[in-house]
Rosetta silent file (secondary structure, phi, psi, omega in degrees, C-alpha in Angstrom):
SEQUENCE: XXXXXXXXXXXXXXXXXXXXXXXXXXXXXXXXXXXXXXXXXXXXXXXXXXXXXXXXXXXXXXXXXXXXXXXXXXXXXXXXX
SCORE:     score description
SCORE:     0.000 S_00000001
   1 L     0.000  114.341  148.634   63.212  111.730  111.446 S_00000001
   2 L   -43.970  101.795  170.227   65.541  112.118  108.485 S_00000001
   3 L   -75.880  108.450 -173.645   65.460  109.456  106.014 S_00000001
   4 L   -91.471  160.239  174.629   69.263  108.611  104.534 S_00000001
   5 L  -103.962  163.879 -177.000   69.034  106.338  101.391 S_00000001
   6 L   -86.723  141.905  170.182   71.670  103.267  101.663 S_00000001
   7 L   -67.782  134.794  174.256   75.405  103.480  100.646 S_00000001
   8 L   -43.773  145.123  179.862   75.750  101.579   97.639 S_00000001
   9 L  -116.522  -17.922  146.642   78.186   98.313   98.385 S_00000001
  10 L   -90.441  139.058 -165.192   79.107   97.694   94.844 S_00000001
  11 L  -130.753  140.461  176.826   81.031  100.672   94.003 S_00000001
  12 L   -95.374 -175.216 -132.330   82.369  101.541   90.305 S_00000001
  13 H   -76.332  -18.840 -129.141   86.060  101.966   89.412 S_00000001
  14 H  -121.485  -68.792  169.280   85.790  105.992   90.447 S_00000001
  15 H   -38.802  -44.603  175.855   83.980  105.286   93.559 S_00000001
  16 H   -66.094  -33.670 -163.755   86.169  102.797   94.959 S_00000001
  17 H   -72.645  -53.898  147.931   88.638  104.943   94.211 S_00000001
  18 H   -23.177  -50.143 -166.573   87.070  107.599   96.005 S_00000001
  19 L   -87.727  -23.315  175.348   86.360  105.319   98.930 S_00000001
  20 L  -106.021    2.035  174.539   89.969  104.670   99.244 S_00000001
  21 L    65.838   65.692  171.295   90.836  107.916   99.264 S_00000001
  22 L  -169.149  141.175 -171.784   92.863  108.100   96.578 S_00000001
  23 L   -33.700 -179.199 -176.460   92.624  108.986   92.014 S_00000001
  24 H   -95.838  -23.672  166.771   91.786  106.904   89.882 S_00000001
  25 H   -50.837  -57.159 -178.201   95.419  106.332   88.356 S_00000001
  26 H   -48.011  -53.086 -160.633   96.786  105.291   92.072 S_00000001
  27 H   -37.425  -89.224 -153.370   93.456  103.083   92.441 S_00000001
  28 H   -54.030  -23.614  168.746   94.618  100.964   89.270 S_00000001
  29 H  -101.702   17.529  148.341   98.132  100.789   90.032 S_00000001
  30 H  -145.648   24.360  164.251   97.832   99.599   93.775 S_00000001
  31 L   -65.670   84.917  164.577   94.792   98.672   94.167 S_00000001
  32 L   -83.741   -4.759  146.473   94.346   94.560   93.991 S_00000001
  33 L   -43.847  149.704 -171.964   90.975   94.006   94.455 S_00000001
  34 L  -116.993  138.714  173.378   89.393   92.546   91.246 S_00000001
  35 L   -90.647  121.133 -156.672   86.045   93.762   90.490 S_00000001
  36 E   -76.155  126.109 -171.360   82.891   91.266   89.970 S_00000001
  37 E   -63.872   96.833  175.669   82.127   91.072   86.955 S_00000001
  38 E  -100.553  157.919 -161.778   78.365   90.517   85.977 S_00000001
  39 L   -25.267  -72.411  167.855   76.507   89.738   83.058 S_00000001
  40 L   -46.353   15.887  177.355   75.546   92.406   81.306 S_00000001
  41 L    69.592    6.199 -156.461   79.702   93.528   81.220 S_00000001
  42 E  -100.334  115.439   86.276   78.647   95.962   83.900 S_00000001
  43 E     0.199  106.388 -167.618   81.896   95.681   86.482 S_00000001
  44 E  -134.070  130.217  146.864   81.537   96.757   90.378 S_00000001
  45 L   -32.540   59.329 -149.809   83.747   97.095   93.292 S_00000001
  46 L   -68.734  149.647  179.930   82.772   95.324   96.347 S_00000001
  47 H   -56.253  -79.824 -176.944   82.855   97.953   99.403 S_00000001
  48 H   -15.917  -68.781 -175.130   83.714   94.797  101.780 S_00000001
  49 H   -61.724  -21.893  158.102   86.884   93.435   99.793 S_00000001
  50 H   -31.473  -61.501 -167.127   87.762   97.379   99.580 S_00000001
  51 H   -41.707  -70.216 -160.832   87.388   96.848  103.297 S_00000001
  52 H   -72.795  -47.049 -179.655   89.356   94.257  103.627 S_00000001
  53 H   -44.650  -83.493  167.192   92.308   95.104  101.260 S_00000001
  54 H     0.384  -86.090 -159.355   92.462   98.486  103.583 S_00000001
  55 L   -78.840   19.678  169.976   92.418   96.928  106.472 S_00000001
  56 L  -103.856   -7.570 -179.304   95.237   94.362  105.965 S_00000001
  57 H   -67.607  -56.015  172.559   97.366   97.524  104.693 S_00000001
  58 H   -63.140  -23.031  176.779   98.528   98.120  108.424 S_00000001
  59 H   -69.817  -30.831 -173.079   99.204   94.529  109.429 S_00000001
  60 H   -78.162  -41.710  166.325  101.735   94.260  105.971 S_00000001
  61 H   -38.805  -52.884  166.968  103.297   97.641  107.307 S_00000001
  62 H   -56.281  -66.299 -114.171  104.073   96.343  110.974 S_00000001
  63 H   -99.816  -35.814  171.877  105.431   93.157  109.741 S_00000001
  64 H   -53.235  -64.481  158.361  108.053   95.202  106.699 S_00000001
  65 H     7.398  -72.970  165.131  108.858   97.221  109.908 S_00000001
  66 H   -52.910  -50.028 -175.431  109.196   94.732  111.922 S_00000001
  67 H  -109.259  -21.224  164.087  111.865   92.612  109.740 S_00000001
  68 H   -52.693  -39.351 -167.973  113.864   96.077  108.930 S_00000001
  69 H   -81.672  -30.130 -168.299  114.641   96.343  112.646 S_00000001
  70 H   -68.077  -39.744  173.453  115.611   92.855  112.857 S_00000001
  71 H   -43.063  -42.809  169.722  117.857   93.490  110.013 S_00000001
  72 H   -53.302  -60.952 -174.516  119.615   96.532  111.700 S_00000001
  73 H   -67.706  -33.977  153.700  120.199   94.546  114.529 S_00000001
  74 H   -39.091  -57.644 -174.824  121.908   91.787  113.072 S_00000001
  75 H   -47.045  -49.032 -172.324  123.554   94.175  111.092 S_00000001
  76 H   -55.215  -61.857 -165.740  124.686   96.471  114.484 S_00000001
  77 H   -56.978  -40.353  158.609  125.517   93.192  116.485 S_00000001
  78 H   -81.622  -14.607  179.773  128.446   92.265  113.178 S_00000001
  79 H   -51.835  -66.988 -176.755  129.910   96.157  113.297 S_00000001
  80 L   -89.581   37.035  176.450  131.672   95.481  116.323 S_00000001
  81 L  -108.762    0.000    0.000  132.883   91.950  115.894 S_00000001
């Protein structure tokens, strides 16, 4: 049996970045998770809101999508009036 050690779930600013699959300049300019802050000044990522951020990225896609086509079609529906 192979023993794995656990992935860390606070992740620093490189890792999350990493984790989102993308540098660390894109991280800070579109990332919006805020990172918790703890005593000692030491700053961590949680994997979960990472998670979460992610996975709300496809639902905000559909729904921009989603109100472009309605837009066309309004638009399409005044062309020939």
């Amino acid at each position: 049996m192979t023993r794995r050690d656990p992935e860390p779930r606070m992740l620093t600013q490189a890792q999350a970045a990493d984790y989102c699959g993308m540098g660390i300049k894109a991280f800070k300019s579109l990332c919006p998770v805020v990172p918790t802050q703890f005593r000692d000044g030491l700053s961590r990522y949680d994997r979960c809101r990472l998670d979460d951020w992610l996975d709300g990225l496809g639902s905000e896609h559909a729904e921009i999508v989603a109100v472009d086509w309605v837009a066309k079609l309004g638009a399409s529906s005044r062309v020939g009036k």
